[in-house]
N, C-alpha and C positions, 0 to 999 in steps of 0.2 A: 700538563700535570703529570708526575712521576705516576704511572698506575703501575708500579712493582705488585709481583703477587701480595695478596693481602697475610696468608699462610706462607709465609717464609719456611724453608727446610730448614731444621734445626737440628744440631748435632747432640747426641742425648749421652747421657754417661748412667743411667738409671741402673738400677740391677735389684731383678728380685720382684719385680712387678708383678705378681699375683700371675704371671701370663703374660703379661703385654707387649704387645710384639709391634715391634719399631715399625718393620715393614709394612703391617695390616693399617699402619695409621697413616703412612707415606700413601699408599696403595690409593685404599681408600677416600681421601680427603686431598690430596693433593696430584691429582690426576695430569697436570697439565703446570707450563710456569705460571700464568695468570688461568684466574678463572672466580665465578659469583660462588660464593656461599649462602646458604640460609642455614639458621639455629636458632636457638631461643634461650632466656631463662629457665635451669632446671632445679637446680636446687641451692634452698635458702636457708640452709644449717638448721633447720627441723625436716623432721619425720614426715615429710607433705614432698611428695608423694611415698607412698608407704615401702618399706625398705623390700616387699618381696615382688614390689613393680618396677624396680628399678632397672635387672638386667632385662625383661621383657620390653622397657620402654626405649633401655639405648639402642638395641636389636630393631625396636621398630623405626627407630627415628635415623637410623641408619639405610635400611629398606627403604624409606621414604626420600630419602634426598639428603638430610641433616648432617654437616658435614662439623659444626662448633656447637658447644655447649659454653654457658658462660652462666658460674656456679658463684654465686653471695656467700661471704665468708665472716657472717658478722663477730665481732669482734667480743661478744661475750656470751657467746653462743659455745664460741673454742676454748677462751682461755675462762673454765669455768672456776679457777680460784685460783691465785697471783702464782705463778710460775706452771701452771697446769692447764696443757695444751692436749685436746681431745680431737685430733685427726681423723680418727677411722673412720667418720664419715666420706669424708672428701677422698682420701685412699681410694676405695672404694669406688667413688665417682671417676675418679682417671682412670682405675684400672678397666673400670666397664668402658669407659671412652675409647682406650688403647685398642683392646679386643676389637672396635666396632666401627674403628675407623674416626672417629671423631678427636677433633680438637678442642682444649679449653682452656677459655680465659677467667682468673680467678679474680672476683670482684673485692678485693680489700673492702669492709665494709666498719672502718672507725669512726662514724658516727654513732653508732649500736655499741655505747659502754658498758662494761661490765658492772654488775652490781657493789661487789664489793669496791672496785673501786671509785665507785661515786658517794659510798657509805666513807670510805678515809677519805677522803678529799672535796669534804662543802664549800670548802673555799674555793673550788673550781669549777662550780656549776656555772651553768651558761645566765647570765643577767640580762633579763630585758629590759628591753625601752622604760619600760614599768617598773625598774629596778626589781622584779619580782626573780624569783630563783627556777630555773626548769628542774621538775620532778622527771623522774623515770621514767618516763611514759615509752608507749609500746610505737612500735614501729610497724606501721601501716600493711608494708608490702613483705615483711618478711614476718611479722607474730613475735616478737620478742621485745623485752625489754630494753630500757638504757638509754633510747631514741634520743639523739641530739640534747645530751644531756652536759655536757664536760666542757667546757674550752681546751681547745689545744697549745694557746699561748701560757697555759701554765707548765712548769718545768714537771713537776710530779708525772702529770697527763702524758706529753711528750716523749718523756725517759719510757712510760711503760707503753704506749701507742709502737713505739719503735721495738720494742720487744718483740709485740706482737708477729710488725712484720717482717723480721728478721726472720722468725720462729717458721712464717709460713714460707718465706722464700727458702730458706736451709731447708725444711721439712720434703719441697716439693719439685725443690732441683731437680731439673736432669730426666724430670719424667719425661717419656716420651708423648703422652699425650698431652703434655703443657706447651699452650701456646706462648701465654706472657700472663701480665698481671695487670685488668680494670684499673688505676689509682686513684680514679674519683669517678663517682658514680653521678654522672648530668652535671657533674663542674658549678653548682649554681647551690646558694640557701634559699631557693625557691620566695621567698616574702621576708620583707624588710623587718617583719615579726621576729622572723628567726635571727637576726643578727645579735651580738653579745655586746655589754658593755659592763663586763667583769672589771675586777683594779688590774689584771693581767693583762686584758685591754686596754684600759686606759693608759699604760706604762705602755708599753709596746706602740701607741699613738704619738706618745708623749715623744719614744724614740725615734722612731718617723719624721716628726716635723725637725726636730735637731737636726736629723740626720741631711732631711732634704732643703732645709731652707736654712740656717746656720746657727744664727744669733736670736736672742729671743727677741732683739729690739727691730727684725725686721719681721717678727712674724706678728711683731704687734704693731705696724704700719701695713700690714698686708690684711692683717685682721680686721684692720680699724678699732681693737683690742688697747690704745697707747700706757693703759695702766698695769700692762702684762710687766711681772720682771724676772721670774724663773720659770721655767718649764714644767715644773709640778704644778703650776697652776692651769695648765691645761686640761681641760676636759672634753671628752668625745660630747658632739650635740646631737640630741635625742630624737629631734625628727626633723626633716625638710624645712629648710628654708632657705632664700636668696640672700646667704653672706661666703664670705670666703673660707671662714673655718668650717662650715656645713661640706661647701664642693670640698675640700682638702680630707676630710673624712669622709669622701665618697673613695676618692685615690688611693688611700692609706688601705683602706680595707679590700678591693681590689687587690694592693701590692700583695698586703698581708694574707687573701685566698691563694696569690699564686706562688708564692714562698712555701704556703704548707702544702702544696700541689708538689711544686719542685720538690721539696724535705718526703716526702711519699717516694717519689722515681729514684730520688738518690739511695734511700733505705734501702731499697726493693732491688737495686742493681749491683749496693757492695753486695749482699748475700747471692741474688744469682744473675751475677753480668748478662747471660747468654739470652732470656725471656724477653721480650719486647714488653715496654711499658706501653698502656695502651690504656684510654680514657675515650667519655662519650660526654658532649656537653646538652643544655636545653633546646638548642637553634632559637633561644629571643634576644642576640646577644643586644637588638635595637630596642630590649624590650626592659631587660632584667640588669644591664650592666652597671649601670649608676645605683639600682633600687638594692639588688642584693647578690652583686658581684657574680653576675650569669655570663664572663667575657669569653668567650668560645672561643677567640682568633689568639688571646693571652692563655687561654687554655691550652691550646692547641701548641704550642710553640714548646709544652713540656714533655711529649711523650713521642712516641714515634711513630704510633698510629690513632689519629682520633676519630672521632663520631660523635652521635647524635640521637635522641630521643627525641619523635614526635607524636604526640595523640591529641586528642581533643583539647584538651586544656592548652595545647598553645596557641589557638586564637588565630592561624590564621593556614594559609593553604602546602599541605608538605613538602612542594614545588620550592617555598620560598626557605622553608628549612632545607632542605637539602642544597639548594645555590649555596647558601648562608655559609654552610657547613664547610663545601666543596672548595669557598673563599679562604676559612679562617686557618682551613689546615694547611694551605700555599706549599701543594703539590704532593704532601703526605697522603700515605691511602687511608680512605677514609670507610667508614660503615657505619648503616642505620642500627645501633645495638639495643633498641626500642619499638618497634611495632606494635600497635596495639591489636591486636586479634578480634575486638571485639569490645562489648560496651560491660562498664559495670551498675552495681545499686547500689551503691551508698549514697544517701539523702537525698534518692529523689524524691519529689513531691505531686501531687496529684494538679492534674493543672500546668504543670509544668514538663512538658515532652522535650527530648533531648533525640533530634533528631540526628546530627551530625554525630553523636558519639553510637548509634544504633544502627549505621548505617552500616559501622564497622562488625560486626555480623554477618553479615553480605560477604562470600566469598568473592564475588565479583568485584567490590570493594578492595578488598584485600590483594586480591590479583593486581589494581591499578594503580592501588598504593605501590607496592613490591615494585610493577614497570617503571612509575616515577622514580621510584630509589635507581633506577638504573640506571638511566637516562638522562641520570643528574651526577653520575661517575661512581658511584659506591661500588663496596666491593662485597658487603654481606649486608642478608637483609633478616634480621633478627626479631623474635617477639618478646616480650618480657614474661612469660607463660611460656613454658611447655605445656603443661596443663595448668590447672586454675587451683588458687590457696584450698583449702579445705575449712580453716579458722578465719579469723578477724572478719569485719566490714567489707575486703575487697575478694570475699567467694564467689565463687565461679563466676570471676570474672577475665574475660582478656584471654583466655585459650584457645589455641587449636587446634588442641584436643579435648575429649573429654574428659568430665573430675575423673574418671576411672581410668586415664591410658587411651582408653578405644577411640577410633580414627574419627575423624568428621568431614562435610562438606569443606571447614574450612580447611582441614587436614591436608585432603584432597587435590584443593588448589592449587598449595606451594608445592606439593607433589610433583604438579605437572610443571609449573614453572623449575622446580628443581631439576627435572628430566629434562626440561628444555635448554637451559643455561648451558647443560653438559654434553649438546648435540655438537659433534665436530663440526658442523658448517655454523654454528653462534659458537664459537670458542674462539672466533678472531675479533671477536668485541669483545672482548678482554683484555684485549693488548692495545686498544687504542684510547686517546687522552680528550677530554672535551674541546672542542673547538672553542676560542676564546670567545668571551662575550661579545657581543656589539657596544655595551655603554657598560661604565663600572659605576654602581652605585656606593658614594662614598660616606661608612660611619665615622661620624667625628663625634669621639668620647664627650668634650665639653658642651657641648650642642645637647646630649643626653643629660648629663649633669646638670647643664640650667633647665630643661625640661623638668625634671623630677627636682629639682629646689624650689623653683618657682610654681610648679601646676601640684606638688604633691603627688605627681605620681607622671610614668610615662609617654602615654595614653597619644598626645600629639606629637609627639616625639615616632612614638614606634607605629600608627597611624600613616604617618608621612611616608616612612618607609616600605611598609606595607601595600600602602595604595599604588605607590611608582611601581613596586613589583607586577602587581596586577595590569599595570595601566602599558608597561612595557611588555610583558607576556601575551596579553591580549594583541597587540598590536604589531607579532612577531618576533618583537627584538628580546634576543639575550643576555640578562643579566648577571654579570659579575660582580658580587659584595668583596670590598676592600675596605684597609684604613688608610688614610693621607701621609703614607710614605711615599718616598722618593721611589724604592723599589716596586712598590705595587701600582703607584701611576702609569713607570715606564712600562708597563704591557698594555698599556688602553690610547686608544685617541681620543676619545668623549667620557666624561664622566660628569656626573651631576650628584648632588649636594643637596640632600633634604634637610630642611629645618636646620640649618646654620646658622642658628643665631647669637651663637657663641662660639669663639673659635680663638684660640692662642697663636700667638703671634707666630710659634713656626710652625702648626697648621697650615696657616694663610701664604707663610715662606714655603712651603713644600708645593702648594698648589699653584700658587703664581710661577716657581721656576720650571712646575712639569709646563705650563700655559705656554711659559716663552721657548718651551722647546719642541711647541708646535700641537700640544694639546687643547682641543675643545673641552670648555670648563660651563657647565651652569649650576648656576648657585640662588637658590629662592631667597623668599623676604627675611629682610635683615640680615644680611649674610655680616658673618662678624661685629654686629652690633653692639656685643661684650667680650671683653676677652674672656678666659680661663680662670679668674676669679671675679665674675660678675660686674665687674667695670666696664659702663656704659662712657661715650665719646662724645663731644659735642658738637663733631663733624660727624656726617654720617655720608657714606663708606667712611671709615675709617683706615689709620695706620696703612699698608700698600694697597690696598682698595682703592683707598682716598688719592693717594698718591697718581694711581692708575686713572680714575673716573674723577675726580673732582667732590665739591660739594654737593651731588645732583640731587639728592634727595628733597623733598618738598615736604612732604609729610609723611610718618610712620604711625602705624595704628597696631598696638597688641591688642584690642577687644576680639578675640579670637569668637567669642560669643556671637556677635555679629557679620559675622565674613562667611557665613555658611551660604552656597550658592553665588559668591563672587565669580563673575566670567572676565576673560582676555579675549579679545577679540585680534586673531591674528590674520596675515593673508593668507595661510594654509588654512584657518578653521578656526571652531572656539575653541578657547583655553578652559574648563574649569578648574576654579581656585577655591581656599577655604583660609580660615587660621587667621592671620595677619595681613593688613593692606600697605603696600609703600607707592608714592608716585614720585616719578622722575623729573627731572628738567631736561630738556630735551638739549644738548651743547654739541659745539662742534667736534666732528670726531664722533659723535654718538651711532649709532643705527639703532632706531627704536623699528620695535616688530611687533611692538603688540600695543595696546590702550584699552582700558577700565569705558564701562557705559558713556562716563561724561568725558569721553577723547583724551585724559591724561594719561601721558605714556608711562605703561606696565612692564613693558619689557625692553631691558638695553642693553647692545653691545657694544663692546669695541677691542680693537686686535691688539692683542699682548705678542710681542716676539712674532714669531709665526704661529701661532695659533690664538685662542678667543675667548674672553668671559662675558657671559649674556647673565646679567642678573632679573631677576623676576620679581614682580612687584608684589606677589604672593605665596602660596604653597598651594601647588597644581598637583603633587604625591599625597594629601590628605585628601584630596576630590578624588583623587582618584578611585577611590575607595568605594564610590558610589557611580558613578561617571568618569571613563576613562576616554579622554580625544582620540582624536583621529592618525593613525601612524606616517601621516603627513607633516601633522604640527610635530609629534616629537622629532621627528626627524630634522624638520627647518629647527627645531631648538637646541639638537645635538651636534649639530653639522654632522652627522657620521655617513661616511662615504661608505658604507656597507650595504646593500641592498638587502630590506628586511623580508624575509624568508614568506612568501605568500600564505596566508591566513584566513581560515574561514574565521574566525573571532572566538571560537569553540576548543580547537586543537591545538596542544602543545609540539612543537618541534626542537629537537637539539642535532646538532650535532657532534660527531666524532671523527676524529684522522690518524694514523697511523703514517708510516712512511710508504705501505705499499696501498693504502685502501681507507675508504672513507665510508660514514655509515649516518643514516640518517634516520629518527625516529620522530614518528608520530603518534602521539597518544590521545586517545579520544576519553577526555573524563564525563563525554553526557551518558544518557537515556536511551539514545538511539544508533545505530549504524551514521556513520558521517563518508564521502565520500572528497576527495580536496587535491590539486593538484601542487606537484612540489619541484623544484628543480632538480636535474635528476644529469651530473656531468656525464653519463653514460650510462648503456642498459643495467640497470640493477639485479642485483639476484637477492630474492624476496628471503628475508630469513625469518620474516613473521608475517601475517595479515594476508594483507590481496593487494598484488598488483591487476591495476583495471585494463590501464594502458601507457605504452611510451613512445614518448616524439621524437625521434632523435635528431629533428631540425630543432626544434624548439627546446631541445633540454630539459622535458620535462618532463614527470610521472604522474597520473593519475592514479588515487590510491584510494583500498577501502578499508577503512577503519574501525574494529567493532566494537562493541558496546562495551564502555572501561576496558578496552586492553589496546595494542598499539601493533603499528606496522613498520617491520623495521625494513629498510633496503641498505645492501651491502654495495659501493663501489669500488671496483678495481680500478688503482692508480698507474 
């Protein structure tokens, strides 16, 4: 992975800066070529924090380690009546930055429309499912009005959106303390609620399918539609279901987020070429991509530097966001521009304790949070708080600091991690790139698609995925998130395929030619059993599967209801399964490895080219979730010739390489001190933790590891 500084040196042409002095922000902030940053959200185009806290806060957060600020720019906050742009807050904000050393990224925030112009333009309110019209409503995290109110596929909207940011990029060129420009803030509409299906919508659908599929007469044999005969009779469909025009308007709106994604960078680069575009997505892209266009890895492909928000609400461990993340931006430098600092209160209920988000309170928390960010390649590790709203629902919450400025424990923390990132002897972990996974876990779009058409929502889909993560973490091995390109296979020898039960014919062509070029492939139940618009087969494998393996299939079972606590009983150990049941026919040519209680065979392979597809008679990534096997059976299932890094079952390990020097970290997420030995190519020099002892017959280090924080050892190559 390219780990270029994340702070690029940028040539500035500013003049008149209040003071601001080029040097003081090179000086200060860009110490080194590579190096970690931490920052936070500070300001969100109101008066929060109060205008006489402001130079005492960047002063302190400069003292403290804070090296970015990244400032919400809503969009009707500035332009408070059509042609009138009120800056002098944000001014203000860079020039305190410049003096203090700090850099910032300025978050475009056009969702937050302006009043007025949602009063001339009701024909451009966002339309729900419910054909009902969004009002004005206030926006959660910044206090103002307009909140995802407008469509942008309307021309009026668009003409003055780009106004806008034109307005700010010309406004803010050339400053010296501007890093680049946010263009979408978490890349995702967070819930299928939010999606539009305005007539500007529907028209721009309508353009879509012309566009992608030709004739109207093959999109009404694709449709199963045959009484279609103009394309004005197309209409967007309003919630989930297992037909073709449903998946086709999962697609369409996907394209259509990352078109006004792209239409953002392009604006933003005519007015100031020189700033780097720079975006942070949800990390569910296994969760949110079908439901409401949350595609991180299609995200990522538009800016130059992306990231990632994780907190509690995503449902599963920051380990697997951060992989997720590390995947989709294929070698870009990447950064967590979300930390949550801490827990909030809005609608909790009595009876109901909310442990996982309170935990985040705990500086200690916060500390192992911040070391996983690290661990997993990022290059800043950001909160969305400097300190906490003062108005709406979400008051003091998520700081680390206090409402008033003043320091805290959790302050305190990244204090000390921030002093430590910038010790000369941990400044050569910055210059080194993750060591590649051991096995690449592969998302396949349609796979999610029939998911969320058929079940109404994710759930087994993003479960799947989630559980492997766990089930492979646990058991040492490293996981890589990929999509089933050509390019992204060629860096793996093993890759597996959760919940594939849908997949398009050059899906299937992509994964088959990496196979015959010597790649180990496993693919759970029903792999390909629909293509890409819901067409089911009446051989099963189907299409090159079929081709590959014959008819073996005996019986397939989608009562996912019933399959919960399914085992495979293999010769490395049990399997657990969940989801779906398939049995094989055992034929020649076959290797079966595993079999269901009544002895029918569950798992089968046989050799493609030089390398291997082992299909599963189940889904062993949704058990895992609860029960993860033994790192014997993964491995007889992966064929990977990588010996899996030794594991107490507790401790996280990654690694990193350079050309001169390699580095190995262990991170302990329990309760207690853990102590675990690791391979160790030569004496290490400890640049965190405790080294116990080293063998240097045996290779190996014994390490102690404390309580949420981690032990890093340096080796020289």
């Amino acid at each position: 992975m390219n780990r270029r500084h994340f702070l690029k040196t940028t040539s500035f042409t500013g003049a008149g800066l209040l003071g601001a002095s080029r040097g003081a922000v090179q000086a200060a902030s860009l110490g080194s070529a590579d190096a970690f940053h931490f920052g936070a959200v500070y300001f969100r185009g109101q008066n929060n924090p109060s205008r006489e806290d402001w130079e005492r806060d960047h002063r302190l957060a400069a003292e403290d380690g804070h090296s970015l600020f990244r400032h919400w720019v809503p969009w009707n906050v500035v332009e408070v009546s059509p042609g009138k742009f009120v800056w002098d807050d944000y001014a203000t904000m860079l020039d305190l930055a410049a003096r203090n050393g700090i850099r910032v990224v300025l978050a475009e925030m056009l969702v937050d429309f302006p009043e007025w112009l949602i009063a001339a333009h009701p024909e451009a309110r966002i339309e729900l499912s419910s054909g009902q019209k969004r009002q004005s409503e206030m926006h959660i995290s910044s206090v103002n009005g307009g909140h995802h109110a407008l469509c942008l596929n309307h021309p009026a909207v668009s003409e003055a959106a780009e106004r806008f940011l034109t307005a700010m990029a010309s406004r803010f060129r050339g400053h010296p303390a501007l890093l680049g420009y946010d263009i979408w803030n978490e890349c995702t509409q967070y819930v299928a609620e939010r999606l539009c299906f305005c007539a500007a919508c529907q028209q721009a659908f309508r353009g879509w399918v012309k566009e992608t599929h030709g004739d109207i007469a093959v999109v009404a044999k694709r449709w199963h539609r045959p009484s279609l005969t103009v394309f004005d009779q197309i209409e967007l469909p309003r919630a989930p279901v297992l037909f073709p025009d449903f998946l086709d308007s999962i697609r369409w709106r996907n394209d259509d987020a990352q078109h006004w994604m792209r239409w953002r960078r392009d604006v933003l680069k005519k007015a100031d070429p020189d700033a780097q575009t720079i975006a942070h997505g949800n990390a569910k892209t296994h969760a949110d991509a079908s439901v409401c266009v949350g595609d991180d890895f299609r995200a990522a492909e538009n800016c130059e530097v992306f990231g990632y928000t994780h907190y509690f609400g995503n449902g599963h461990p920051v380990l697997l966001s951060s992989d997720l993340i590390r995947g989709a931006s294929l070698g870009k430098p990447f950064w967590r521009a979300e930390a949550i600092g801490g827990p909030q209160w809005f609608r909790r209920k009595i009876g109901e304790p909310r442990p996982v988000m309170d935990e985040l309170d705990d500086p200690a928390a916060i500390r192992l949070d911040a070391l996983i960010t690290m661990a997993t390649g990022a290059t800043a590790y950001m909160n969305p708080r400097w300190r906490s709203l003062l108005d709406g629902p979400l008051f003091n919450a998520f700081g680390w600091y206090s409402d008033d400025g003043s320091r805290t424990a959790k302050s305190a923390e990244i204090k000390q991690l921030a002093a430590w990132v910038a010790q000369p002897d941990v400044v050569p972990l910055w210059k080194m790139k993750p060591v590649r996974g051991d096995v690449a876990i592969v998302l396949v779009d349609e796979a999610q698609d029939w998911c969320y058409a058929m079940q109404g929502d994710t759930n087994a889909y993003a479960g799947s995925v989630r559980g492997l993560h766990r089930g492979f973490t646990s058991a040492g091995l490293t996981c890589d998130f990929i999509k089933p390109t050509a390019a992204m296979l060629r860096a793996h020898q093993a890759a597996y395929v959760p919940f594939p039960v849908a997949m398009s014919g050059q899906t299937l062509s992509a994964l088959v030619a990496w196979v015959e070029a010597g790649g180990h492939l496993v693919l759970e139940a029903c792999a390909g059993y629909f293509d890409e618009v819901a067409h089911s087969f009446p051989q099963q494998p189907n299409r090159v599967l079929g081709d590959l393996f014959g008819p073996i299939i005996e019986r397939s079972s989608f009562a996912l209801d019933q399959h919960e606590g399914l085992k495979i009983q293999t010769p490395a150990g049990e399997l657990p399964c969940a989801l779906y049941r398939q049995t094989f026919r055992a034929t020649d040519g076959l290797e079966v490895l595993g079999r269901f209680s009544d002895h029918s065979p569950a798992i089968v392979r046989c050799k493609v080219g030089t390398g291997s597809i082992t299909l599963l008679g189940s889904n062993p990534g949704y058990a895992m979730n609860k029960a993860a096997p033994s790192s014997a059976v993964l491995h007889a299932l992966l064929q990977t010739k990588a010996e899996a890094q030794p594991t107490d079952g507790h401790c996280i390990i990654r690694h990193f390489a350079s050309d001169s020097a390699r580095a190995t970290w262990v991170l302990n997420p329990t309760s207690k001190d853990r102590e675990i030995t690791v391979r160790a190519p030569s004496a290490p020099i400890v640049l965190r933790g405790r080294l116990l002892a080293f063998e240097d017959d045996t290779s190996s280090a014994k390490l102690s590891v404390p309580v949420r924080d981690t032990t890093v050892l340096l080796f020289k190559v």
